[in-house]
C-alpha positions as CSV (number, residue, x, y, z in Angstrom):
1,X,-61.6,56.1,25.4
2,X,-60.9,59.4,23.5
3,X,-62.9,60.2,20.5
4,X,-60.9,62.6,17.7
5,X,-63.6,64.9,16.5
6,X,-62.1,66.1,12.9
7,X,-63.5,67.5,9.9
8,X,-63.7,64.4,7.5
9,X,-62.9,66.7,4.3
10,X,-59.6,67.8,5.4
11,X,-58.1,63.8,6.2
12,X,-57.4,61.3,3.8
13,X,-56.4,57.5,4.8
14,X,-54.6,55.4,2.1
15,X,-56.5,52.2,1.1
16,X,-54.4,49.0,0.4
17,X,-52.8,49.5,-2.7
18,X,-52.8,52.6,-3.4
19,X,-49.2,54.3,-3.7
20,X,-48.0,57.5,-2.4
21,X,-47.7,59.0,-6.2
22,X,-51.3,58.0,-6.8
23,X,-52.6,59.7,-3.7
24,X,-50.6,63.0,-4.8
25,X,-52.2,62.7,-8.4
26,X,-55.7,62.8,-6.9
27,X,-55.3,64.9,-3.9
28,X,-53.2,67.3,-4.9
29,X,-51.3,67.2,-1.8
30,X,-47.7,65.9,-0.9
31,X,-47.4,62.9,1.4
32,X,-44.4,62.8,3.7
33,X,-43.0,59.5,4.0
34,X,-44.6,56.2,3.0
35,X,-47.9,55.2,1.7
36,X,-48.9,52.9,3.7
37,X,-52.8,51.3,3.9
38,X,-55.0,52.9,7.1
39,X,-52.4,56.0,7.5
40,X,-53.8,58.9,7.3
41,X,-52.8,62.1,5.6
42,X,-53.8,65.5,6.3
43,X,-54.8,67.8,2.7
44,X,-53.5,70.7,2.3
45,X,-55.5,73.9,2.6
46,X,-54.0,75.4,0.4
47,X,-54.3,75.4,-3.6
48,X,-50.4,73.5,-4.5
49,X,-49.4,73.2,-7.7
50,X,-47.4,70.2,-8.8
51,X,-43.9,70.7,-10.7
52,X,-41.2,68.5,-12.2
53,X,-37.9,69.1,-11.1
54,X,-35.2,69.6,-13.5
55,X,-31.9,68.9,-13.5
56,X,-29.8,71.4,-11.1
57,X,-32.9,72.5,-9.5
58,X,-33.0,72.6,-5.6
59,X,-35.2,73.9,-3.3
60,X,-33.8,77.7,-3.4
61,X,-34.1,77.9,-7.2
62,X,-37.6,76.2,-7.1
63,X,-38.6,79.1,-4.7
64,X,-37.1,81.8,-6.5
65,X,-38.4,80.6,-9.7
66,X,-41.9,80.5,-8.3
67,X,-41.7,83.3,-6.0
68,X,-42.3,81.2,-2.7
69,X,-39.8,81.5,0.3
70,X,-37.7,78.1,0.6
71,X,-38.5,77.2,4.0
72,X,-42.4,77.0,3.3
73,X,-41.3,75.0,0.4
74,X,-39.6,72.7,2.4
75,X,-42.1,72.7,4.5
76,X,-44.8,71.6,2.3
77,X,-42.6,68.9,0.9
78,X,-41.7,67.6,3.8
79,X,-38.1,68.5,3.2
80,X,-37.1,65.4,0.7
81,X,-34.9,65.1,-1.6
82,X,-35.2,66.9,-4.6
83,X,-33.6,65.5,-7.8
84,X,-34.1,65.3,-11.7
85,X,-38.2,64.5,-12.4
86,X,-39.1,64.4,-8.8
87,X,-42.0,65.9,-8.0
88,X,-42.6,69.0,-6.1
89,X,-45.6,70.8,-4.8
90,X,-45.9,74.3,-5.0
91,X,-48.3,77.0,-3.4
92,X,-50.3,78.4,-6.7
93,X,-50.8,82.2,-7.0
């Protein structure tokens, strides 16, 4: 058997019942996909920033608006959807 050696501060796994919005609100991090309990997530390096979409807002005006280049954007969210309220994480200055 392999043994993953990681550093423990930079993984985060989801305990039953906890949903994918909570784990953003405490983390600070987005997580891809669903929230499910024993996955585990990775957090982010960086310092991210979380935004409410508005309406008309994509992820080109969200970058521009910010000053952040679109594919990074997409890259931190994960690439989903982005409509009216969602929530978006952005890299802070």
């Amino acid at each position: 058997m392999f043994t993953l050696i990681t550093d423990r501060s930079r993984y985060f796994k989801i305990k039953r019942g906890q949903s994918s919005g909570e784990v953003e609100a405490v983390l600070n991090t987005p997580v891809c996909g669903n929230a499910f309990a024993g996955r585990v997530i990775k957090v982010s390096d960086e310092c991210l920033v979380r935004i409410s979409a508005d309406v008309g807002d994509n992820y080109r005006t969200i970058a521009a608006r910010y000053g952040v280049a679109e594919p990074l954007l997409k890259e931190i969210n994960g690439a989903r959807a982005v409509y009216p309220t969602c929530k978006i994480f952005v890299p802070k200055k």
